[in-house]
N, C-alpha and C positions, 0 to 999 in steps of 0.2 A: 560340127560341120553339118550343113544342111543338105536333105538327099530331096530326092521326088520319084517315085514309081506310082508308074500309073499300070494298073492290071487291066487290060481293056479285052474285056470276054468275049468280042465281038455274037457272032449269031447263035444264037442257042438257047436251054432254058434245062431246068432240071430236069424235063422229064424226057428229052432226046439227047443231054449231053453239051457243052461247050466246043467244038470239032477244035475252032482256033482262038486259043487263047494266048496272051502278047503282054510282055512283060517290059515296059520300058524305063528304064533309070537315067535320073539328071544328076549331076553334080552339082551344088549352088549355082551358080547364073552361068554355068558351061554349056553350050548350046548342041557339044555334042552327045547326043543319046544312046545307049546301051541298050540293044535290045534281045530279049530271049522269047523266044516261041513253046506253046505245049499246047497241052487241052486237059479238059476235065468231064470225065465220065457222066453220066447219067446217073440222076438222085435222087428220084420222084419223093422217097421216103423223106428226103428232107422240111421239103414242103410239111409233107402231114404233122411232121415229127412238130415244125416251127407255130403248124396251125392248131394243133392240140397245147404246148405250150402258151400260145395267146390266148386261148378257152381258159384253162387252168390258173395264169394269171390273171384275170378278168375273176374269176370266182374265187380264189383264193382270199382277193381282196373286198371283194363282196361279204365273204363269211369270215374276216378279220377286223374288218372296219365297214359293219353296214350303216350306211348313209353316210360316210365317210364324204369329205372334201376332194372330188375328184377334177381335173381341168377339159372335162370333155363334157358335151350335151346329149351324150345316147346310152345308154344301157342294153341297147335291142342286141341279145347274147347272139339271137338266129339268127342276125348277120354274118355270122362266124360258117362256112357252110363246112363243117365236117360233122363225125358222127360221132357220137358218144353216148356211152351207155348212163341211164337216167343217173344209175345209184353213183357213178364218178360224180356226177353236180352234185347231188346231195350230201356226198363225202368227200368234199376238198383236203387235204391236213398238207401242211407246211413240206413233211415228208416226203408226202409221194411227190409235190412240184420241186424240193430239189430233185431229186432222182432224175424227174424229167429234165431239168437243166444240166444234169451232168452227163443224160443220154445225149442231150443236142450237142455238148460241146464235144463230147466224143464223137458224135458222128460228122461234123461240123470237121474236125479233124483229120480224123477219118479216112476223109472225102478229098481235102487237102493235101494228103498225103500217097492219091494215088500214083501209080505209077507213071502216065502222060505228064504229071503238073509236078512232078520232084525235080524236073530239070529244071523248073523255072524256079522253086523254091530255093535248090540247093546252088545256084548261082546269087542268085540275088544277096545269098548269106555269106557267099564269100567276096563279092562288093561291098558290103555293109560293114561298119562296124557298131560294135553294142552302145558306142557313145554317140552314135550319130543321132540326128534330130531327123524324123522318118517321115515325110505324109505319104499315105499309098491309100493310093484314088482306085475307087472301083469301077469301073465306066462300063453298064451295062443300061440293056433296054428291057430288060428283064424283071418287070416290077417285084415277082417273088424272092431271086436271087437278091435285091437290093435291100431286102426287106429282113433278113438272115442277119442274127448279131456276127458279125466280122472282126469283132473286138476277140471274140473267144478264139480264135485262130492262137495258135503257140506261138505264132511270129511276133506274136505282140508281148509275148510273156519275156519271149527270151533280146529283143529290144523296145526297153523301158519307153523310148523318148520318140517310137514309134506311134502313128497315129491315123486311125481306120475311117478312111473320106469314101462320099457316095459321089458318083457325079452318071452324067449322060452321055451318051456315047457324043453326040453332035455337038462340037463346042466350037464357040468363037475365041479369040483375041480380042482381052478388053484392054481399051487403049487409059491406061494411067492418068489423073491428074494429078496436075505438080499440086502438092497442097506445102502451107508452112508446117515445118516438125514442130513447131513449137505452139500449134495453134490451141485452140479448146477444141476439143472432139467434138462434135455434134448429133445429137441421138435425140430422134422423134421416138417418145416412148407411148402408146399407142397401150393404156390398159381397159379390154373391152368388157362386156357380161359378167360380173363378177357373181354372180347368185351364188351364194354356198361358197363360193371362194375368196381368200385375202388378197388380191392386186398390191391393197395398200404395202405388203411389206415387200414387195419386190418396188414400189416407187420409193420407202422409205432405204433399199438397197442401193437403188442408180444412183439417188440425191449424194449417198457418202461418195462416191467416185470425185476422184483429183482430177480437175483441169478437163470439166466437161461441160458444155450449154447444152442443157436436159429441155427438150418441150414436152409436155406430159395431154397429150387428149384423152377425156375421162369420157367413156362410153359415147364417143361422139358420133355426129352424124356422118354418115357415106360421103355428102360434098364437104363437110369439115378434113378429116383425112384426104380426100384426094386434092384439095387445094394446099392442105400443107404437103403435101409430096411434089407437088408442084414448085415447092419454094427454092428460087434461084441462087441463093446461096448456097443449095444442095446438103445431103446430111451424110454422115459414114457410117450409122446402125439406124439401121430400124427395128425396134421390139415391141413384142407384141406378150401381153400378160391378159388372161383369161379363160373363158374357154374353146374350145377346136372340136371339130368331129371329119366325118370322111363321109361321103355320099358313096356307097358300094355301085346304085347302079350307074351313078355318070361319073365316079373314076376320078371325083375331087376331092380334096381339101376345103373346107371352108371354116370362117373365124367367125365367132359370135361377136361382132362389133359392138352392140347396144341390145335390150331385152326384147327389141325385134328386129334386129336386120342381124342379116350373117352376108358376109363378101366370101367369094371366090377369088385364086389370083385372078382369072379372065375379066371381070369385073374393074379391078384397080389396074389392069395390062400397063396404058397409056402412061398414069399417074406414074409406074414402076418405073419403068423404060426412060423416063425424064430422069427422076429420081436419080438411076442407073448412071446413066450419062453423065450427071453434074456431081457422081462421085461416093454415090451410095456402096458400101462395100461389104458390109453384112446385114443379115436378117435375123433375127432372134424369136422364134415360135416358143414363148415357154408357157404353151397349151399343149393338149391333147393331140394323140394323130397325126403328127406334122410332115411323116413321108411322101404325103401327095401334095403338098402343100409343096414341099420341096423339089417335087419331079417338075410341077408346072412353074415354079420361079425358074427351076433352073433353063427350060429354053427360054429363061430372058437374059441368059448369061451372067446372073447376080452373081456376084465373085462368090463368094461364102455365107453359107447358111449352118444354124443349129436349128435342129427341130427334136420332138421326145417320137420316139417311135410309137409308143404305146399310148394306153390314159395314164396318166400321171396325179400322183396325188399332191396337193397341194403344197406340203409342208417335203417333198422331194425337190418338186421345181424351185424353188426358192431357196432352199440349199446349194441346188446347183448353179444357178443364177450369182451367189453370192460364193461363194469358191474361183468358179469361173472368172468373172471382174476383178475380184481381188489378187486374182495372181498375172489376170492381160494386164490391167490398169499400171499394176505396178513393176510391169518391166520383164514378166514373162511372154514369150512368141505366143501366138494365136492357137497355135495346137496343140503346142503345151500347159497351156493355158485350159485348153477341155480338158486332155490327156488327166492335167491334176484334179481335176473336178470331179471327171468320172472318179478316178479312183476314188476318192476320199467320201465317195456317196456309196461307197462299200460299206465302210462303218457303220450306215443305215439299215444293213440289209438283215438284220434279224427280225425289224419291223416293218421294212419296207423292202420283202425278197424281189430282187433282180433289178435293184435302185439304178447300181452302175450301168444296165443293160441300156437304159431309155434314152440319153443323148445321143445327137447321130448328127455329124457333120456331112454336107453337102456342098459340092462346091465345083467353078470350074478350074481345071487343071491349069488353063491357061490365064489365071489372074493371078496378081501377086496379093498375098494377104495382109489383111489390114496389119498395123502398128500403133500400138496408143501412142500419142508424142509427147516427146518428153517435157515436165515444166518444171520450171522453176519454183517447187515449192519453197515458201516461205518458213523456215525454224528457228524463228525468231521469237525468244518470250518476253514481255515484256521487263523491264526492268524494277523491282519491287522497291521500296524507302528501306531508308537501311536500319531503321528503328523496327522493321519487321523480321530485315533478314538477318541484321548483324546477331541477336539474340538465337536464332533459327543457327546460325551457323558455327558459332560457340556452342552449343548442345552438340549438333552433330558432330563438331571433333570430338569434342570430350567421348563423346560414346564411340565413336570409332576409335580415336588412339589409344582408347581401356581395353576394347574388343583386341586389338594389335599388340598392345602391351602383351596381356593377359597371353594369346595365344605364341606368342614368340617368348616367355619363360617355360610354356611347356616345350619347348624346341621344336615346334613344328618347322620353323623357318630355317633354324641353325643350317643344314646343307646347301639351303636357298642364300642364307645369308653368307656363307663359306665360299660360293661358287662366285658371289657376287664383289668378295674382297680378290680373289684370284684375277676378275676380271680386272679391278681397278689395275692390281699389281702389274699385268702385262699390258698395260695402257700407260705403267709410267714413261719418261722418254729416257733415252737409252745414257748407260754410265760408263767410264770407262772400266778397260779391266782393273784390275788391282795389282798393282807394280811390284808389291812386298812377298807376292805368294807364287814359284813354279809347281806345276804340278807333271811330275813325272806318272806317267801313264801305262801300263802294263794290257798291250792289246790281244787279242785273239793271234795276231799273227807274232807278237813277241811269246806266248806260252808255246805256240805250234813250233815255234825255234828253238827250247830248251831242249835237251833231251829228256822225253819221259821218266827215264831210270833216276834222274839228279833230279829233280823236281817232284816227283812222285806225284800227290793228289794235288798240290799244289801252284799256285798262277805265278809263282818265282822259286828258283833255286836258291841253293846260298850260293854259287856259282854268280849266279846273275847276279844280283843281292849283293854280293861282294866287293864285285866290280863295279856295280853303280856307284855303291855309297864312297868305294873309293876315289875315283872322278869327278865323284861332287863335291867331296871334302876338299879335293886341291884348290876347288873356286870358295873354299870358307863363305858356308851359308850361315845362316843365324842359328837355325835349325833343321834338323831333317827331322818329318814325319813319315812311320811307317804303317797305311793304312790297310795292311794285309797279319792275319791270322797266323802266327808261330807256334805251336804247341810243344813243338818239339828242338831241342838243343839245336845250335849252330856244330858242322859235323867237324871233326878235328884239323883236316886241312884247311879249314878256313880261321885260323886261329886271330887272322888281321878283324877279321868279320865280328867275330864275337868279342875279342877285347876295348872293339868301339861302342858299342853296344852297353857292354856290362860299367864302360869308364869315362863314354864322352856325354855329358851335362848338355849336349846340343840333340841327341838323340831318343827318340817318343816313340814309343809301341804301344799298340792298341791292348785292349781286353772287350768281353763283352758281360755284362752283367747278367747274371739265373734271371731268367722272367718265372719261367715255375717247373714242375717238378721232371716232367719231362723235358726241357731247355734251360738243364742248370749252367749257361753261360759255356763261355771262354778264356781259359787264365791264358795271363801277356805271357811274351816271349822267357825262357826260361834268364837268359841273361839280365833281363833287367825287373823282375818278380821282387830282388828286393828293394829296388830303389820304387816309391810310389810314387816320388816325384817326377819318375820319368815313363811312364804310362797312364793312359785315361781311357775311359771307356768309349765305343764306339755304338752304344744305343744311341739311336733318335727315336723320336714320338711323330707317331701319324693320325692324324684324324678319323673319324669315324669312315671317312671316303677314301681313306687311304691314301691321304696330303699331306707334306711334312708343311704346316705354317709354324712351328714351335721348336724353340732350342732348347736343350738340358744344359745347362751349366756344370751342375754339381746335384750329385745325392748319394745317400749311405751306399757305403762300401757291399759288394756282395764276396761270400766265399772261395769264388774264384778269379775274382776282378776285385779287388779289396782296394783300391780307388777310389777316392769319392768326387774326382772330378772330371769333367771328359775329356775329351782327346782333343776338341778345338779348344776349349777350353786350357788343357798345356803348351800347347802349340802359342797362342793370343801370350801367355803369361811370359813363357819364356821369351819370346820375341819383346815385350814391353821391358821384361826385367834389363836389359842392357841399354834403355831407355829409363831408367830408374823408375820405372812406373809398378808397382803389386797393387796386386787386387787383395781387399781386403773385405768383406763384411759392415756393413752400416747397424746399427742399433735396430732399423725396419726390417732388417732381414733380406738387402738387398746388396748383389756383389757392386763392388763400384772399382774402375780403375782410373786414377786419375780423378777428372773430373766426370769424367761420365758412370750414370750413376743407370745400371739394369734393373729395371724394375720388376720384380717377380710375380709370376701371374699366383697369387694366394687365394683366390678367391674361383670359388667353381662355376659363377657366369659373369663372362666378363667379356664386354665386346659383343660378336655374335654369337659366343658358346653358349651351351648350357650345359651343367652337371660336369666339366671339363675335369680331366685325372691330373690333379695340379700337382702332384708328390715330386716330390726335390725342388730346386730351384730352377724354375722354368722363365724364360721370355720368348714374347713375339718377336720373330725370325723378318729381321726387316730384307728381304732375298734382294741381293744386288744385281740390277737392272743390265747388265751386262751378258755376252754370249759372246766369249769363253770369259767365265769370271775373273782368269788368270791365265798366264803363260801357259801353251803346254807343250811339252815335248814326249816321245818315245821312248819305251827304254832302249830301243834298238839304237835312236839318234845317241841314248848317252853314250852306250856301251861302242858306236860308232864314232866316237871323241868329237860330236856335233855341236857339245855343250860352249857356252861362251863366258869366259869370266863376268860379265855385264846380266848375264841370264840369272847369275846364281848367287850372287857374293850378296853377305847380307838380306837373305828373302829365307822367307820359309821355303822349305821343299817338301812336297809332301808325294810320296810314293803310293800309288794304289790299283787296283784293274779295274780297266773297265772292257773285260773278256766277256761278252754274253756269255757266256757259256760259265760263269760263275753265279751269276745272279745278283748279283751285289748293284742291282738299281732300286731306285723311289719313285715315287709322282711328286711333282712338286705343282704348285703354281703357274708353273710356263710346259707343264704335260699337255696342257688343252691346245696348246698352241699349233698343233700338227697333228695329223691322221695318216695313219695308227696313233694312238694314244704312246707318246716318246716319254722315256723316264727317264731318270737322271743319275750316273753313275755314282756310287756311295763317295767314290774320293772326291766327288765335285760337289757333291754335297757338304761332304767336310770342307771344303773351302769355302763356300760361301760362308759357312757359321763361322770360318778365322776371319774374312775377310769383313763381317757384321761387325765382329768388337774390336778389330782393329780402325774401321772406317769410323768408328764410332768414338771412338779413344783419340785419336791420330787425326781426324779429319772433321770432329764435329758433323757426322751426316747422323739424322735424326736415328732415333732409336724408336716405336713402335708403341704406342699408347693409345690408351681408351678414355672418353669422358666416365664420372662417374655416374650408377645408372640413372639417376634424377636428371643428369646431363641429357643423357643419351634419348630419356623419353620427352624433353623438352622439344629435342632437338626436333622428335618425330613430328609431336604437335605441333609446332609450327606447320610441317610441310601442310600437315592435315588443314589446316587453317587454310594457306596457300590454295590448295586444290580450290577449298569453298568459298574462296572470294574472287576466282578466278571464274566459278560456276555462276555467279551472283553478278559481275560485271560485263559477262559474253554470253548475250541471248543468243547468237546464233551456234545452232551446235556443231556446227563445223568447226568456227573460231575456237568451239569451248576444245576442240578438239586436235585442234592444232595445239594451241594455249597450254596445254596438258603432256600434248608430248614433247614443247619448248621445253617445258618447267621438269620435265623429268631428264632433258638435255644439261639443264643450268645445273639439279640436283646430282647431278654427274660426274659433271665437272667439278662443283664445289669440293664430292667426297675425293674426288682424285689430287685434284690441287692440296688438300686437308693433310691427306696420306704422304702427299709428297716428303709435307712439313714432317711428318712422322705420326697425325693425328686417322684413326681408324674409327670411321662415325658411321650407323647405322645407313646404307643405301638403300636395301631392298624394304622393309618396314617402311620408310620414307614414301619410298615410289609408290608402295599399295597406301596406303593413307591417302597422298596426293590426289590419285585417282579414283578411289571408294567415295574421298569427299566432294569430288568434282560432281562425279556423278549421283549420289545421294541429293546436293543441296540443287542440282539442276530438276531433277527428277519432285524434291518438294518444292521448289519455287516455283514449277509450270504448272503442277496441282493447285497451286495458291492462288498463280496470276489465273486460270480457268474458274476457278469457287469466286 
């Protein structure tokens, strides 16, 4: 947001004080004004403080750089009228002028900080904000006060995008011309006296500027200048490169034109005033001195001026000169546009102390400030033969896909590459449930209705427990799964409990395998411990990010889970087996049922892994696209006889909680899909992995593979290819631009449509190839077409 405060000192001067000082604030083009009233004391010291600092910088620079390149034509030190004592000239050091710059900005401060001028300070700061874009005009007639760095004020410290303008109290309303936005700027650039100075690199500066008709007069004559200011087409900058000085007794400004004439503005008045009118809108002094130069443009009403406060060394102005255009030209505001310039002429200042001090805009309050117009640059390159590029662009793949290859087996990508199959998976379109699987559900509000005392630590009684499995039996399921932890014996009046258990071939209890010496597992329930065929273990594997993408089939028995197969895994079997289907083992070491054959992950990079813990018989979890994967009911609905014969006959049942207050969830694949980060409860987890080899046996829906890796890095190289021939046929880099993020649209799609089939093809390697190449073969083909 754009502000405007204009601080208008009205009468006064340092050495009797500011009696009424006026603070008024605009809002971008709001016409209504905020105004705050104060005053500011008496500060005679400022002056001397400011006119010893101009002595010191004047001789500093003298005893650092003598005969140095300066933009002014006077040396005469005893213009300066204060007093100092000889041996200070004779002994300038770096030292003592900061010292002095950090007294001025302290008292500078100070001063600003008195008690009359805080009301106006501490309003203005609570209108403001630190993001806002700030000009604050000084409007005085007070040559000394104007003359005072304003930039050192803390207001400008504490907002960034604040910006320290001079103007005169007496201002007009300059009246606007319509001009095209899209025109060429127009800049009479005026380089005069150059003796001892370089002009030329400040014309070789304006020449770089986009979308500008430059006229350049090289030390010309006084009627040459004032007839081209005359010119009816009118201009929007006038600059001036050379050198400047100030006449102390007659209180001007003047420009060294040529190696004998010097102009005053009084001199060029007429020429300006035309100029003015037809649309002229800033002035550029990058000379010497330009403060008086600027007091007397400004009663011509010139919108906005820069000028260097000081002498100026050559190799500063030109710095600034070239910061300044490169950040208006290209799209940054006018005052923003100093604001960056000053700054970045900081970085000078070990060489050139108080660099950022010397720009000083001037301007009136009531003109709108220029805008460079925008054009339509051309980025367009030309189109090279393809005997040059095609050669040019098969190298760059090659070295990029190797570069990609190479750093995706050390796994830098693997998470990149993990997060970006997750995406594909919650992009598939949606499945139905699974018909074959109920899931009975043990909630937080079914645990809070058992009695604590029959239930003890645990999320079911055999109370509950009892009564469910009995009322599900009457609807004869295929199977009941029981996905909750038993340690301990079924209690003696439940004797119906435990003889199903220990006797019915439809009934599965969990175990959990030793991971290591402190988490040696979970042994199954005691009733069915010795049947193995009717318990499996209840591990799953999670990713390094802590994402179930992999199922366990089967692996060696442990101590207290002596099982070697899992729990979905009995569940799938026993359901097929009344379908005459067993899984059996293939010669490759892979389980197959039927005709569907699971393919084991053996191998420790495979897909996007790297170094993968492949132990037991593992497959890629192709998770069913579905929410809820399957029926589910309560247990309270069962134990509430809600069950339906049609709900339950013939389906898996699998029992399990999903009590927060147990903790038995995962992250899966579809955790991303909501915030908070949602996980997925352990018995819906086991369903999916029944509902994977069931869908997959029973329904042919694809099962989860990978190219091999020669495959996979083909695959890449292509895309790599793609990006480079896409760079090579769209010189404009918009196009190339758009073209790129099509092709990563199509790349996209391909991997998801791919997956659907059941094929899991590198996307993220892909996508960075595409775009390294795009941008690689653009970046040598413009070098090319340029050479």
């Amino acid at each position: 947001m754009s502000k405007l405060v204009v601080l208008n000192l009205g009468k006064g001067n340092l050495k009797q004080g500011f009696p009424s000082v006026t603070a008024a604030l605009w809002e971008d083009d709001n016409q209504i004004v905020m105004q705050f009233t104060g005053s500011l004391p008496a500060a005679p010291e400022l002056w001397s403080l400011y006119k010893r600092w101009q002595l010191l910088y004047q001789l500093l620079y003298e005893a650092l750089y003598p005969g140095s390149d300066w933009r002014n034509y006077t040396d005469d030190l005893e213009d300066i009228d204060i007093e100092i004592d000889e041996e200070d000239v004779t002994n300038v050091s770096s030292i003592d002028f900061s010292n002095l710059c950090d007294d001025l900005h302290k008292k500078i401060n100070s001063w600003l900080k008195s008690e009359p001028f805080r009301q106006i300070d501490q309003k203005l700061r609570t209108k403001l904000n630190p993001d806002d874009e700030i000009r604050l005009i000084l409007a005085t007639e007070d040559n000394q006060v104007r003359r005072l760095p304003w930039h050192l004020w803390d207001f400008f410290e504490d907002y960034q995008k604040a910006v320290a303008c001079s103007s005169i109290l007496e201002v007009e309303q300059v009246k606007p011309l319509r001009k095209n936005p899209r025109r060429k700027i127009r800049i009479l650039a005026v380089l005069g006296n150059s003796q001892g100075i370089d002009v030329q690199e400040d014309r070789r500066i304006l020449e770089q500027l986009p979308g500008a008709e430059i006229i350049f007069l090289v030390e010309p004559q006084r009627q040459e200048l004032d007839r081209w200011l005359w010119d009816k087409r009118g201009w929007d900058m006038l600059f001036f490169a050379g050198h400047g000085s100030t006449d102390v007794e007659k209180e001007n400004g003047q420009i060294h034109l040529n190696q004998t004439e010097t102009l005053t503005i009084a001199q060029l008045k007429n020429a300006l005033k035309a100029a003015i009118a037809r649309g002229l809108n800033l002035v550029i002094f990058n000379s010497c001195e330009g403060l008086e130069l600027a007091r007397e443009l400004g009663s011509l009403q010139i919108p906005q001026m820069i000028v260097m406060r000081e002498p100026v060394p050559d190799f500063v102005a030109q710095e600034f000169l070239k910061h300044f255009l490169e950040a208006f030209a290209y799209g940054e505001s006018f005052y923003l546009a100093v604001r960056e310039a000053q700054d970045k002429l900081q970085g000078l200042e070990n060489e050139f102390p108080c660099a950022s001090w010397l720009p000083v805009i001037c301007q009136n309050p009531a003109a709108q400030p220029l805008v460079w117009p925008k054009q339509r640059v051309s980025d367009r390159r030309p189109i090279l033969p393809s005997r040059r590029i095609l050669p040019l662009i098969l190298k760059a793949s090659l070295v990029i896909t190797t570069l990609t290859i190479g750093i995706r087996s050390l796994g830098i990508l693997q998470l990149g590459e993990l997060a970006a199959f997750d995406l594909l998976m919650r992009s598939r379109p949606p499945e139905q449930t699974d018909p074959r699987i109920l899931i009975v559900e043990v909630t937080e509000a079914d645990v809070l209705a058992q009695a604590a005392t029959e239930r003890g630590g645990a999320s079911l009684s055999d109370k509950a427990l009892a009564e469910a499995v009995k009322k599900i039996e009457r609807f004869n399921p295929r199977v009941i799964g029981l996905d909750i932890y038993r340690e301990n014996p079924t209690k003696p009046e439940y004797r119906d409990l435990a003889k199903t258990m220990q006797t019915s071939d439809r009934f599965i209890a969990i175990c959990r395998a030793s991971e290591d010496e402190t988490n040696p597992g979970v042994p199954p329930p005691p009733e069915v411990s010795k049947d193995i065929q009717r318990q499996g273990f209840s591990d799953v594997i999670a990713d390094p990010d802590n994402i179930i993408r992999r199922q366990i089939l089967s692996m060696a028995g442990a101590p207290l889970c002596g099982t070697d197969k899992s729990f979905n895994f009995r569940l799938a079997s026993r359901y097929l087996k009344n379908q005459g289907i067993q899984p059996q083992l293939t010669p490759e070491n892979n389980w197959q049922f039927g005709k569907a054959i699971f393919k084991t992950i053996n191998k420790q990079n495979i897909g996007g892994y790297t170094d993968v813990d492949n132990l037991g018989y593992q497959v890629l979890l192709n998770w069913r696209a579905a929410d809820p994967v399957a029926q589910t009911v309560t247990l309270k609905e069962v134990l509430d006889n809600q069950l339906t014969a049609e709900s339950v006959r013939d389906r898996i049942v699998l029992i399990g909680t999903t009590a927060e207050s147990f903790h038995d969830y995962w992250s899966t694949p579809y955790s991303s899909l909501t915030w908070p980060h949602k996980e997925m409860p352990g018995v819906v987890v086991q369903a999916h992995m029944v509902s994977h080899i069931l869908s997959a046996v029973l329904d042919g829906r694809p099962l989860l593979w990978v190219l091999p890796k020669w495959g996979e890095n083909l695959w890449i190289w292509v895309w790599c290819v793609a990006g480079g021939v896409l760079a090579w046929q769209l010189q404009s880099r918009l196009r190339l631009i758009i073209a790129l993020i099509g092709a990563i649209g199509i790349l996209y799609l391909a991997c998801l449509l791919l997956l659907i089939q059941g094929l899991w093809i590198p996307l993220l390697p892909s996508a960075l190839v595409l775009l390294t190449s795009g941008a690689t073969v653009a970046t040598l083909t413009s070098s090319q077409s340029e050479e």
